[in-house]
C-alpha positions as CSV (number, residue, x, y, z in Angstrom):
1,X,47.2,24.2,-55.0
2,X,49.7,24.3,-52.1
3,X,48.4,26.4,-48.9
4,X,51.3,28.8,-50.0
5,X,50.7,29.0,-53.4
6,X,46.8,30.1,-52.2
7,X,48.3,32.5,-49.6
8,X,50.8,34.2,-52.1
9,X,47.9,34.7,-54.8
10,X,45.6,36.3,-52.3
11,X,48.5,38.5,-51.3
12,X,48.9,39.6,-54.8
13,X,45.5,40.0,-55.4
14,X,45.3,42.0,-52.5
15,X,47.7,44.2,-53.3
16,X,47.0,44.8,-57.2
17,X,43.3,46.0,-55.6
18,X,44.9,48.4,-53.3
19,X,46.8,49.6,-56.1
20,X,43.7,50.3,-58.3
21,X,42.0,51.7,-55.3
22,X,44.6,54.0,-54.5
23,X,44.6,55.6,-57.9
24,X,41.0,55.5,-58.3
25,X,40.8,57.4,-55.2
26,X,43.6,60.4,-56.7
27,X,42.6,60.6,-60.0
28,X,38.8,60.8,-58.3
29,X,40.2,63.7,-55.6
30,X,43.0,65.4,-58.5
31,X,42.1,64.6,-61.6
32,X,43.3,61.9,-63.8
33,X,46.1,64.3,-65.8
34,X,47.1,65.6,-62.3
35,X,48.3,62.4,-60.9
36,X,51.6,60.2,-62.1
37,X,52.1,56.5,-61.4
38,X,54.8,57.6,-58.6
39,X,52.2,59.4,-57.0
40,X,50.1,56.5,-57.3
41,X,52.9,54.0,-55.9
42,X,54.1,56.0,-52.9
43,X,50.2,56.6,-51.7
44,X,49.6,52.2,-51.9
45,X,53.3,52.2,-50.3
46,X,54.1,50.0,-53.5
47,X,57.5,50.4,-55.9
48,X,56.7,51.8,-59.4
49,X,57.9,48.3,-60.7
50,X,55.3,46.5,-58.5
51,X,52.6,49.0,-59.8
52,X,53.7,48.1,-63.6
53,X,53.8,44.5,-62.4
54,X,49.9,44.4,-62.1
55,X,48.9,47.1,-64.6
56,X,50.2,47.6,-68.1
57,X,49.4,51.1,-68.4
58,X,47.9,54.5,-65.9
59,X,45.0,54.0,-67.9
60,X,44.8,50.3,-66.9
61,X,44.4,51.1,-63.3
62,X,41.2,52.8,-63.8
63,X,39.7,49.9,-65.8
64,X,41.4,47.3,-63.5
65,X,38.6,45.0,-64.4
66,X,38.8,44.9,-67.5
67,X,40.3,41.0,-68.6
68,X,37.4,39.8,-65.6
69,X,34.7,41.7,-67.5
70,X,35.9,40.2,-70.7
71,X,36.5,36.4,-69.2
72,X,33.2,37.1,-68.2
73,X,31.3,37.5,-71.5
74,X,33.3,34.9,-73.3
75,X,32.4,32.7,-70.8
76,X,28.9,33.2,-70.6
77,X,28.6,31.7,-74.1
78,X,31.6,28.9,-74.1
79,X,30.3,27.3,-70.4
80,X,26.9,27.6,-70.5
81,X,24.7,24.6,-70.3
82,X,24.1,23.4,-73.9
83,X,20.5,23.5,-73.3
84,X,21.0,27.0,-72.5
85,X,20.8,29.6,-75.6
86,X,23.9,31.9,-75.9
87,X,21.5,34.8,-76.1
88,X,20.0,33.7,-72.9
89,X,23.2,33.6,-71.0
90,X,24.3,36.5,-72.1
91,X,21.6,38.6,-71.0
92,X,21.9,37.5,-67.7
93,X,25.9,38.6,-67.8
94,X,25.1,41.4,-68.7
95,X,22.4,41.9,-66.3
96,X,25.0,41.3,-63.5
97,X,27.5,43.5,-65.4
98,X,25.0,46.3,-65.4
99,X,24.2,45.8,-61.8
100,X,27.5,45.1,-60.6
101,X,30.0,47.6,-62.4
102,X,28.3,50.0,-64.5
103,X,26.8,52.9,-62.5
104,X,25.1,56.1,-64.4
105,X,27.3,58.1,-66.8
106,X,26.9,61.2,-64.4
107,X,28.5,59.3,-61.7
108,X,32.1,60.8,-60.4
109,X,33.8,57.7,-62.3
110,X,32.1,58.3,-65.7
111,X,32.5,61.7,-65.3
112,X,36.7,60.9,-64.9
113,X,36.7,58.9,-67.4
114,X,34.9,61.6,-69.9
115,X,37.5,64.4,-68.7
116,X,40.6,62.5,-70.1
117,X,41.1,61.5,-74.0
118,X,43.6,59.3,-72.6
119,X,40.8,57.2,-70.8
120,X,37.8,57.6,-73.1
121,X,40.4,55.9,-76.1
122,X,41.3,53.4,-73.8
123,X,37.3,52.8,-72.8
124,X,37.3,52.5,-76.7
125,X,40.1,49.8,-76.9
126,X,39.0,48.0,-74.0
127,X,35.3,47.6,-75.8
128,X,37.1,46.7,-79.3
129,X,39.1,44.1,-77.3
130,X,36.2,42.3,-75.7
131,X,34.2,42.5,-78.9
132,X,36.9,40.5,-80.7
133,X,37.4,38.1,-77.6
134,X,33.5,37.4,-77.9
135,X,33.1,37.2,-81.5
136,X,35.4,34.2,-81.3
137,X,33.1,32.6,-78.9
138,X,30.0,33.7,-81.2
139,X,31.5,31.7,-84.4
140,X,32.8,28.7,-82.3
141,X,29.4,28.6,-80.9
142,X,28.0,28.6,-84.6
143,X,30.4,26.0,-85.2
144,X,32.4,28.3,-87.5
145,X,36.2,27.9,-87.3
146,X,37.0,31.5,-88.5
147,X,35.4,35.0,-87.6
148,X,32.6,35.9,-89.5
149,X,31.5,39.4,-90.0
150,X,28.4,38.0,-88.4
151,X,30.0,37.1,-85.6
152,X,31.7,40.4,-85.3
153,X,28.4,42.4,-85.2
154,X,26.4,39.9,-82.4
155,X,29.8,40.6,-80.4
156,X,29.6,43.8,-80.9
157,X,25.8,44.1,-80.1
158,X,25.6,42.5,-77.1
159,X,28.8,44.9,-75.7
160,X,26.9,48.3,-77.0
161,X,24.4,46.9,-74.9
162,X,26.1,48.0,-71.2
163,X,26.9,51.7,-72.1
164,X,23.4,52.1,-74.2
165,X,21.7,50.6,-70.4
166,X,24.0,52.6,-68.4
167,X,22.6,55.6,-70.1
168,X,19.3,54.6,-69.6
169,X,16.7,55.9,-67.0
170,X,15.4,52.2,-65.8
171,X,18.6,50.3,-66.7
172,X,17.4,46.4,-66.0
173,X,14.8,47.1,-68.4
174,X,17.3,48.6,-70.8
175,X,19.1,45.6,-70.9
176,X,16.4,42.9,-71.7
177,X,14.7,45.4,-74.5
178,X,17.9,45.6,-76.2
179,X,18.9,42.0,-75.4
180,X,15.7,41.1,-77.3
181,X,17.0,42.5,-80.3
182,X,20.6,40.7,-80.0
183,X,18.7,37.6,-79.7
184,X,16.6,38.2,-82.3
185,X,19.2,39.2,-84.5
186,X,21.1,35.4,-83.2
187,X,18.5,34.0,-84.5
188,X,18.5,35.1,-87.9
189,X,22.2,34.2,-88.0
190,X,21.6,30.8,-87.0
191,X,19.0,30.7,-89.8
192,X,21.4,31.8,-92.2
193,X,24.2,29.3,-91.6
C-alpha cells in the first residue's frame, strides 16, 4: 500500500468516527427522534452525502461498529489456530466484546437505544445479521457446505451470549457460564455429524 493510499484511509477513517461520535453525542444530549442526519452533518462539519457515504442508515451511526463486531466473530472461528477449538476462540471474542463494547443495559447508550423502536429493530437486524454471518463459519467449520439448522442455533447461541452477560451483575463470569453451555452444545453437534 502506497504512503497515500495509507494516509487517504486514515483520513476516512477518521472522519467516518467523527461522524459517529458527533451523532452519538446528539442523539445522547436530544434524543435519537429529535435529531436529523442534517443536524448530524452540520455539527461534524461534513455534507449529508459524505455522512451517507460512511453510514447506510441514522440508525447505522449509532451501531457504527457493527460489520467490525461481526468480522470479528466470524473470524474468531475461520482464523484460529487449528489446534484451537472454535468454542475456545469464541469465548475469548466474546470476552473482549463484552469488555470492550458492551457496557450495562442502564447505561445512557442502552438506555437510547431502548427509547427508539427504530434502534431496538435495527439492534434486532444487526444480531440476525451476525448470527447468519457466523452460522456460515459454524457449518464450514463442521465441514458442511450448506447451513444447517445446527449451525444456525450455535450461531445464534454464542451471540445471545453478549446481551444475556451485559445484563448480568458479574459479566466475565456471565460469559464463560454460558460459553460452557455453547461449547457443550458444539460438542454434541460434532458428535452428531
Amino acid at each position: 500500500m502506497s504512503e497515500q493510499t495509507g494516509r487517504r484511509e486514515r483520513k476516512k477513517a477518521a472522519t467516518r468516527q467523527a461522524i459517529a461520535n458527533t451523532a452519538l453525542g446528539l442523539f445522547l444530549e436530544r434524543g435519537y427522534d429529535a435529531v436529523g442526519i442534517r443536524e448530524v452533518a452540520q455539527a461534524a462539519d461534513v455534507a449529508v452525502t459524505t455522512v451517507f457515504a460512511h453510514f447506510a442508515s441514522k440508525e447505522a451511526l449509532v451501531f457504527d461498529r457493527d460489520q467490525g463486531l461481526q468480522d470479528r466473530l466470524t473470524a474468531a472461528v475461520t482464523d484460529r489456530d487449528p489446534d484451537r477449538p472454535a468454542p475456545d476462540a469464541l469465548r475469548a471474542e466474546v470476552h473482549v466484546i463484552v469488555r470492550d463494547f458492551v457496557v450495562s443495559s442502564d447505561t445512557p447508550f442502552w438506555r437510547l437505544v431502548a427509547s427508539s423502536p427504530d434502534l431496538r429493530e435495527y439492534e434486532a437486524r444487526m444480531w440476525a445479521r451476525h448470527a447468519d454471518a457466523l452460522a456460515v463459519a459454524v457449518a464450514a467449520d463442521f465441514g458442511r457446505a450448506e447451513v444447517t439448522a445446527t449451525d444456525r442455533a450455535l450461531a445464534r447461541y454464542v451471540l445471545d451470549v453478549v446481551p444475556l452477560a451485559r445484563d448480568a451483575p458479574d459479566p466475565p463470569a456471565a460469559v464463560d457460564e454460558l460459553m460452557d453451555l455453547v461449547a457443550a452444545a458444539w460438542a454434541a453437534a460434532s458428535r452428531a455429524d
